[in-house]
N, C-alpha and C positions, 0 to 999 in steps of 0.2 A: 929201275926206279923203285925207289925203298916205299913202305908205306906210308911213312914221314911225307914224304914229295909227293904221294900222290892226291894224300888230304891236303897238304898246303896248297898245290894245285886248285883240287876240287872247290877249294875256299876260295881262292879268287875266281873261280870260274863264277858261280856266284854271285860275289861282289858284283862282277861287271854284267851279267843279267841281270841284277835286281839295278845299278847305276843308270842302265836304260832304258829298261823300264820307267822307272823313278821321273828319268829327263823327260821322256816321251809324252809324259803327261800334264809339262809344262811349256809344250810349244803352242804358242799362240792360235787361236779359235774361234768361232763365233760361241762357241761351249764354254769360253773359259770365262775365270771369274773376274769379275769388277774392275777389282784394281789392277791384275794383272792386263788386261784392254786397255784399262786409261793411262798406265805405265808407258807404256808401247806409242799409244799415242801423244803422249806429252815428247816421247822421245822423236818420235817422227814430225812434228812439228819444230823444235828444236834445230834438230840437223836444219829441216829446209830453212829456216832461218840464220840458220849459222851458214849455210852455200847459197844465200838468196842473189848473190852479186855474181854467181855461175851461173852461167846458161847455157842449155843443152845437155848430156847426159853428165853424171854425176857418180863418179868412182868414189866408195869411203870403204875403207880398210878396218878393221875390228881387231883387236887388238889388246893383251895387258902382260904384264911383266913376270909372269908365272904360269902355268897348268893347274886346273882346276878352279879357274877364278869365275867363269860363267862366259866368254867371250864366243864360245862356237852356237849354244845356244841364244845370245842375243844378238848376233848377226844374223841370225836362223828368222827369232822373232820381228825385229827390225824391218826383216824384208818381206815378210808376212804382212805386215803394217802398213809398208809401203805397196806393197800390192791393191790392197785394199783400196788406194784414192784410184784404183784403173789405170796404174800407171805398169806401163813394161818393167821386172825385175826381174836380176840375175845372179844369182848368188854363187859364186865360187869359195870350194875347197880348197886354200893355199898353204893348209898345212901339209906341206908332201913328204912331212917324215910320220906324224901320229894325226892322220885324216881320223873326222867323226863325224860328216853328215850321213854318211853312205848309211854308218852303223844306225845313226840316231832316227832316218826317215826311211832305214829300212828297204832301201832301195840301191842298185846298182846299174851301169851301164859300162858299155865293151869299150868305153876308153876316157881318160879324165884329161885332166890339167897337162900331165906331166908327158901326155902323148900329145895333147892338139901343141903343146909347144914345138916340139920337132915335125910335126907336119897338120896342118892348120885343113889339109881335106878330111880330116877326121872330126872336125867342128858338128854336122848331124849328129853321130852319133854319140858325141859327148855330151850335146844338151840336153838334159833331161828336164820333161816338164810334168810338175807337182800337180797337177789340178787339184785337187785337196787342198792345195796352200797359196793356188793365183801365183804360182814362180814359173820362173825357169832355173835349173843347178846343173854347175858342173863340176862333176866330184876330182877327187886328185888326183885318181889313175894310178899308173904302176909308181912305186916305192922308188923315185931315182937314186941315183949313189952323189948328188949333186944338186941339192933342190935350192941353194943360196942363191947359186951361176945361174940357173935356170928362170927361179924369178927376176933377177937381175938383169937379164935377158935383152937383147934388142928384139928376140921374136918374143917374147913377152908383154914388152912395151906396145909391138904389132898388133899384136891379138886383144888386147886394151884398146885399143884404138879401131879395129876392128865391131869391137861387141859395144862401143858407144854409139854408133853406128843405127845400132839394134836394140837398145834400151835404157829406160830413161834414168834407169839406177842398176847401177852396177856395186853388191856387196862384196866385200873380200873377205875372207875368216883365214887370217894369218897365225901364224905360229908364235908362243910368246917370246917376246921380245929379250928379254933379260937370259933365255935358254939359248938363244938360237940367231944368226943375224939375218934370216930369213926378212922377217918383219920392215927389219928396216933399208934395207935393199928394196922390198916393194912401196916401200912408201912415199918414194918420191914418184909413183906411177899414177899416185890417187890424189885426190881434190881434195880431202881429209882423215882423218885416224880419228877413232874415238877410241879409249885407251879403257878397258874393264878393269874393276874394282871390287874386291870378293868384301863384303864386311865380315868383321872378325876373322879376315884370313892372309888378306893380300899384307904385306911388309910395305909396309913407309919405303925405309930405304933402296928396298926393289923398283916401287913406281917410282921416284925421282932416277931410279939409275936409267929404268926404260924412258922416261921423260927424260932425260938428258941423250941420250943415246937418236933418237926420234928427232929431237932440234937439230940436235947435228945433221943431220941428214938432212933438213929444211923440211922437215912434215909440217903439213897445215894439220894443228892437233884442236880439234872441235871441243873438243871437255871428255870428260870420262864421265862414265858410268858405273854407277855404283852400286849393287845390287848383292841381293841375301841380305835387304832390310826387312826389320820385322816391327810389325808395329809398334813394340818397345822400342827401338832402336832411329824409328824415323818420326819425324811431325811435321804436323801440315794435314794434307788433305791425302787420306787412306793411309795404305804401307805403303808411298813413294815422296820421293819428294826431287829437286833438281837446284843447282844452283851454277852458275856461269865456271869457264875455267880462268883460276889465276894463280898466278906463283908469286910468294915474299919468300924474302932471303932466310928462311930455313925450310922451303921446298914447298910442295903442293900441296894443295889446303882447300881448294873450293872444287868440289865437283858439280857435275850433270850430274843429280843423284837418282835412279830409277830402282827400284829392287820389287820384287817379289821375293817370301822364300823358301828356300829348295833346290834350287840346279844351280849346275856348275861343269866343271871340264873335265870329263873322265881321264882317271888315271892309268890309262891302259895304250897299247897299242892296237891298230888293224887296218887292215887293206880295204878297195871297195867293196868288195864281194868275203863278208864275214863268215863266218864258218862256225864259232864259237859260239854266237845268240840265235835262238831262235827264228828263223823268220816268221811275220804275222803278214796274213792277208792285209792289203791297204783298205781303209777301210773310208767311207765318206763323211762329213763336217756332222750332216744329220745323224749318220750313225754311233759316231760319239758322242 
């Protein structure tokens, strides 16, 4: 390796320590600020609103048409949210080609997603519980060569069916949509999608393609979220603001609009067990 590669290396090495760090300090808290709480909460009232005619547990899938758009950390935060009214959450990693809880919450366990599908007595030790954050998570496990089939899955569907069972919301953090047909293979498994929205990043014609691609498949699509608004950029009350979903005949135009700003989807790959960042001690809600 020349010197060349081994700075271009150290440079991203870097990037993606300072990327999550950066993230880490915007997952959901009783620490955190104002608007980012009342964000979260406007959006958790929402949902239950938009699945008020469900009953019983509630699968919603996360989801946007790019990488980098905010969609693993607001699945993250969502289910922090929902935690909060004392309700059972469980948040799965379904991105099984570039997973990011593991890395983001700093945490691992001896087997994910991509193992309890092939055998479901591995379900202990996959679940991993957050006390820090009132969840339960299970990260994506080993890297398959096949993770479309796999969520597509009838032991997929199983195990869905299975963890309803067991609580009262069930998050998905899927891979995006427009990359990958991961996403929408799973979304016929869930009771809604809510579709992420980066401002000033995500392409128009990208979410209409993942918004086309999604109907096909008959997703119940709850509204998007729209987030990396900045108080220049939103009005209303604080940095957030929200509006129903609709579509006229030149594509999508109204979202759920929620933002804080600052995070988003790292552009990097890693397994559960990283190697490359740092580990930090977990540390408690008071402590930080």
């Amino acid at each position: 390796m020349t010197e060349k590669q081994k700075r271009k290396q150290a440079a991203a090495q870097a990037q993606r320590i300072s990327k999550v760090k950066h993230d880490r300090k915007h997952i959901l808290s009783q620490n955190s600020g104002f608007y980012l709480r009342e964000a979260y909460r406007a959006l958790r009232t929402n949902v239950n609103f938009a699945l008020a005619d469900k009953e019983g547990s509630k699968v919603i899938m996360v989801t946007s048409s790019l990488q980098g758009e905010g969609k693993s950390l607001t699945a993250l935060n969502l289910s922090i949210a929902l935690g909060q009214m004392d309700k059972k959450v469980l948040l799965v990693d379904c991105d099984l080609r570039r997973p990011r809880m593991a890395r983001l919450l700093n945490i691992t366990a001896p087997a994910g997603l991509s193992n309890l599908i092939m055998d479901f007595t591995l379900l202990d030790m996959a679940v991993v519980n957050s006390e820090d954050h009132g969840i339960d998570l299970i990260l994506s496990g080993d890297i398959p060569p096949n993770p479309a089939e796999l969520l597509a899955s009838n032991r997929m569907q199983k195990l869905v069916e299975l963890m309803r069972g067991r609580y009262d919301y069930i998050i998905l953090d899927s891979p995006p949509v427009d990359l990958v047909v991961d996403a929408v293979a799973l979304s016929s498994q869930c009771d809604g999608v809510l579709f992420v929205v980066r401002a000033d990043q995500s392409e128009r014609g990208a979410v209409i393609h993942g918004m086309e691609q999604l109907e096909y498949a008959g997703a119940n699509i709850l509204g998007f979220v729209f987030n990396g608004v900045t108080a220049e950029t939103a009005s209303g009350y604080g940095k957030y603001r929200f509006r129903k979903y609709a579509r006229n005949n030149r594509g999508y135009n109204k979202f759920y609009r929620y933002g804080y700003r600052g995070y988003g989807y790292g552009n990097y790959s890693y397994r559960n067990a990283p190697n490359d960042i740092p580990r930090e001690q977990p540390v408690s809600e008071k402590q930080r």
